[in-house]
C-alpha positions as CSV (number, residue, x, y, z in Angstrom):
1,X,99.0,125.8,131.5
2,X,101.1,124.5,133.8
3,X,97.9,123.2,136.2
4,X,97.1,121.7,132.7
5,X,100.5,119.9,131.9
6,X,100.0,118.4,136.0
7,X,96.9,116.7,134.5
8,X,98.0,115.7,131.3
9,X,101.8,116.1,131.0
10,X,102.4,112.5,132.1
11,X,103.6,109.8,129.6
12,X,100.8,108.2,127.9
13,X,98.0,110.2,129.2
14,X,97.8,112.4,126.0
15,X,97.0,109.1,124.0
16,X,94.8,107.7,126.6
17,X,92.5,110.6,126.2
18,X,93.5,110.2,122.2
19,X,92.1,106.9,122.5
20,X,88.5,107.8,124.1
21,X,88.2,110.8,121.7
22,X,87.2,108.2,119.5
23,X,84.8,106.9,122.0
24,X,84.2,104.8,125.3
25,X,86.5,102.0,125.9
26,X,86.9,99.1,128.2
27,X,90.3,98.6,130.1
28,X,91.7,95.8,127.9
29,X,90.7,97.7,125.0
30,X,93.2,100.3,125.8
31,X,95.8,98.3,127.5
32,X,95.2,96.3,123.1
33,X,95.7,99.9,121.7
34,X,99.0,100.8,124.3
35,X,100.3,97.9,125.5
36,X,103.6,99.6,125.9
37,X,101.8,101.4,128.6
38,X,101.5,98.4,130.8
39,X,98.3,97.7,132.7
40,X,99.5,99.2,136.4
41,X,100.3,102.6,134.9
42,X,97.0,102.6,132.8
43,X,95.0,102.1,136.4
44,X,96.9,105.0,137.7
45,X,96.1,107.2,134.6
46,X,92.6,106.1,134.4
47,X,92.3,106.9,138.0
48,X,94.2,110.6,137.9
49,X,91.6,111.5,134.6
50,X,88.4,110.8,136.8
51,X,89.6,112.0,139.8
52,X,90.4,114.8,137.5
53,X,87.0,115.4,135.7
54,X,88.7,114.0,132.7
55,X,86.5,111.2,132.1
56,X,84.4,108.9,134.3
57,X,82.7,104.7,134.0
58,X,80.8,104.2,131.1
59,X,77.7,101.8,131.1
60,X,77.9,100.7,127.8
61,X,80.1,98.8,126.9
62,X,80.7,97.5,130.6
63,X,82.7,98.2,132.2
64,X,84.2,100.9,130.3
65,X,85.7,104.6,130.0
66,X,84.3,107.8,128.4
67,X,85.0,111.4,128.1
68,X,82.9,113.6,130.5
69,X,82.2,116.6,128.9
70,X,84.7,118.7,130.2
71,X,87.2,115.8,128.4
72,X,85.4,116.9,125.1
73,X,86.7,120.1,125.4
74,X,90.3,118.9,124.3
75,X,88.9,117.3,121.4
76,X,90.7,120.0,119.2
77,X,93.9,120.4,121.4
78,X,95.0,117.0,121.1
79,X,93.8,116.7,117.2
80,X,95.5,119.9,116.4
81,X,98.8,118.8,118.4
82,X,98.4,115.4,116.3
83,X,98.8,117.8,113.1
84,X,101.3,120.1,114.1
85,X,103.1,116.7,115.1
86,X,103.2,116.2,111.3
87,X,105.7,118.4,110.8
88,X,108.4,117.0,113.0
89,X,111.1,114.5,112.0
90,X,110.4,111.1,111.8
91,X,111.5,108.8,114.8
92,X,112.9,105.8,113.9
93,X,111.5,103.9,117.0
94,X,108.2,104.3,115.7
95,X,107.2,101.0,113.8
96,X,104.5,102.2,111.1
97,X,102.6,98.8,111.1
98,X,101.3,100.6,114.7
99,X,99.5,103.1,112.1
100,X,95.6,103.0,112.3
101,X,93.4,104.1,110.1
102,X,90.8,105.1,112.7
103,X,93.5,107.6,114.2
104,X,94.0,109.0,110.4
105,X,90.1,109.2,110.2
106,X,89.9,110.8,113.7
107,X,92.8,114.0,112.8
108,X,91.2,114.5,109.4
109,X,87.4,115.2,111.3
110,X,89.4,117.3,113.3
111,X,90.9,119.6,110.6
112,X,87.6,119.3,107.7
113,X,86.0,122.7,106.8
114,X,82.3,122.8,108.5
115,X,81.2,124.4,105.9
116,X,81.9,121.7,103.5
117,X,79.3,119.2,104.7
118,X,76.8,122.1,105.7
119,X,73.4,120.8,105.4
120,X,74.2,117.0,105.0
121,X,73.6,114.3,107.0
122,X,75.3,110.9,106.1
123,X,76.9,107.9,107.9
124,X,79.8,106.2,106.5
125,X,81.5,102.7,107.7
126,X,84.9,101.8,107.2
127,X,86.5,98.1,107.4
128,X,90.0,98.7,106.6
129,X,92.1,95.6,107.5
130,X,90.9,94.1,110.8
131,X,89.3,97.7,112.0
132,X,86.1,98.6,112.0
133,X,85.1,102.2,112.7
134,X,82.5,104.7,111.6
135,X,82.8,108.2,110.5
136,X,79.3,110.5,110.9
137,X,78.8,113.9,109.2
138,X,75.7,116.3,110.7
139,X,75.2,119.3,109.3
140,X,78.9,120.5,109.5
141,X,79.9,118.7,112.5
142,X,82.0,115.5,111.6
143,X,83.3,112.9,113.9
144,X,84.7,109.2,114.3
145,X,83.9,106.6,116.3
146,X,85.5,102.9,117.0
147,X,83.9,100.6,115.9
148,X,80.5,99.8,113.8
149,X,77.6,102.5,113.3
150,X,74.6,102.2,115.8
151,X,72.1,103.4,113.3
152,X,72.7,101.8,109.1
153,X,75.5,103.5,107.3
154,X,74.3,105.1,104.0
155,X,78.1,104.2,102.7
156,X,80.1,101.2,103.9
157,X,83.8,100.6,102.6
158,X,86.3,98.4,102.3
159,X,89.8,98.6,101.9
160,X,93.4,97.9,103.3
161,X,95.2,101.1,105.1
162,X,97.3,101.8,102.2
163,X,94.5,102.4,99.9
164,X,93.1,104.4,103.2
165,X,95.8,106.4,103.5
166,X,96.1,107.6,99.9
167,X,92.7,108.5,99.8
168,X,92.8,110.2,103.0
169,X,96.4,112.2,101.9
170,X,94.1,113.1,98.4
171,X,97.0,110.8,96.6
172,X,94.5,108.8,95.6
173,X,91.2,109.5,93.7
174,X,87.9,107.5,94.8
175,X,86.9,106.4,91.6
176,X,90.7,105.5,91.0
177,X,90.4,103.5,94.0
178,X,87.4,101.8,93.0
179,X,88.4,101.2,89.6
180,X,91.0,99.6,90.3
181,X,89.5,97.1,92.9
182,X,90.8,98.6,95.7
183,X,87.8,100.2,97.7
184,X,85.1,97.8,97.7
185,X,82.1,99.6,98.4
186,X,79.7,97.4,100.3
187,X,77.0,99.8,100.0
188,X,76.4,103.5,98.6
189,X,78.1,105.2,95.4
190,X,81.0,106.3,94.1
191,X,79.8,109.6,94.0
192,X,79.5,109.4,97.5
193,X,83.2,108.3,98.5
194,X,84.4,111.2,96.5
195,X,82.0,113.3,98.4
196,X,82.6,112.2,101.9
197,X,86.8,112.4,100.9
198,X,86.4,115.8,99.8
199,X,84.8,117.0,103.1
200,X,87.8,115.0,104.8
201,X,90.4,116.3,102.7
202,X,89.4,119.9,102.3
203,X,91.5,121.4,104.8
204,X,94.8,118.9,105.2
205,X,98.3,120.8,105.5
């Protein structure tokens, strides 16, 4: 642990690796989503994480960052520490316009039941406000990524991170969300949303 916490114990390192759990990124990309982190301590971090085995150059999109596989492996630490964060007092110097529906989408893969979405395969892309990010569920194994899907998304959706948010807290319903005007499904079903929320929502705390 504590050979651990020398890798990743540093301010803002956590959150970097945060950041590329949701996929490769280029520098000013992260310095956009941390800009309290300033850009000479993000080229020290970056730096410390490959030297480290954390993650290493992408190609695509150039020049960028990605996760090396042993970076994967804290895929569920740092989404279950995200969680157990829940329970902790709210701090006041947190401004919650800096919420991000990606990051909601990203804890709630981490914590869905695998056997929920056994045996189906569907893509779903989200525009919610000025983000853009895709979530895709294979067989059990469900995960988000930045940005728009590389392959046509069976459900696309539209919304603003309020409406997000209650659908992703189960406060509110799909088809009340629709209804109401306030998902706008670009393409796919109704049926669908509710689906893809219930495999999200299945195992919230």
């Amino acid at each position: 642990m504590a050979r651990a916490m020398d890798v990743l114990g540093d301010r803002w390192t956590l959150l970097l690796v945060r950041e590329l759990l949701l996929g490769p990124k280029r520098f000013k990309d992260l310095l956009g989503r941390l800009p309290a982190m300033g850009a000479n301590r993000l080229s020290e971090r970056l730096a410390m994480l490959v030297d480290s085995g954390v993650i290493r150059p992408a190609a695509q999109p150039a020049p960028a960052y990605e996760l090396t596989e042993f970076g994967e492996q804290l895929r569920q630490p740092v989404i279950a520490l995200g969680v157990w964060g829940l329970g902790l007092p709210v701090d006041a110097r947190i401004d919650p316009a800096s919420a991000r529906a990606e990051l909601i989408a990203l804890c709630l893969t981490g914590i869905s039941d695998p056997g929920a979405s056994a045996g189906l395969r569907e893509v779903v892309e989200f525009e919610v406000g000025d983000e853009v990010f895709h979530i895709s569920i294979d067989d059990g194994r469900v995960s988000a990524r930045s940005g728009p899907a590389a392959e046509a998304a069976q459900l696309q959706v539209r919304c603003d991170l309020e409406t997000f948010m209650g659908l992703a807290q189960g406060q509110l319903k799909p088809a009340e969300a629709v209804r109401a005007g306030r998902a706008i499904l670009l393409r796919g079903s109704q049926r669908e949303l509710t689906q893809v929320f219930k495999i999200l929502a299945c195992r919230q705390p």
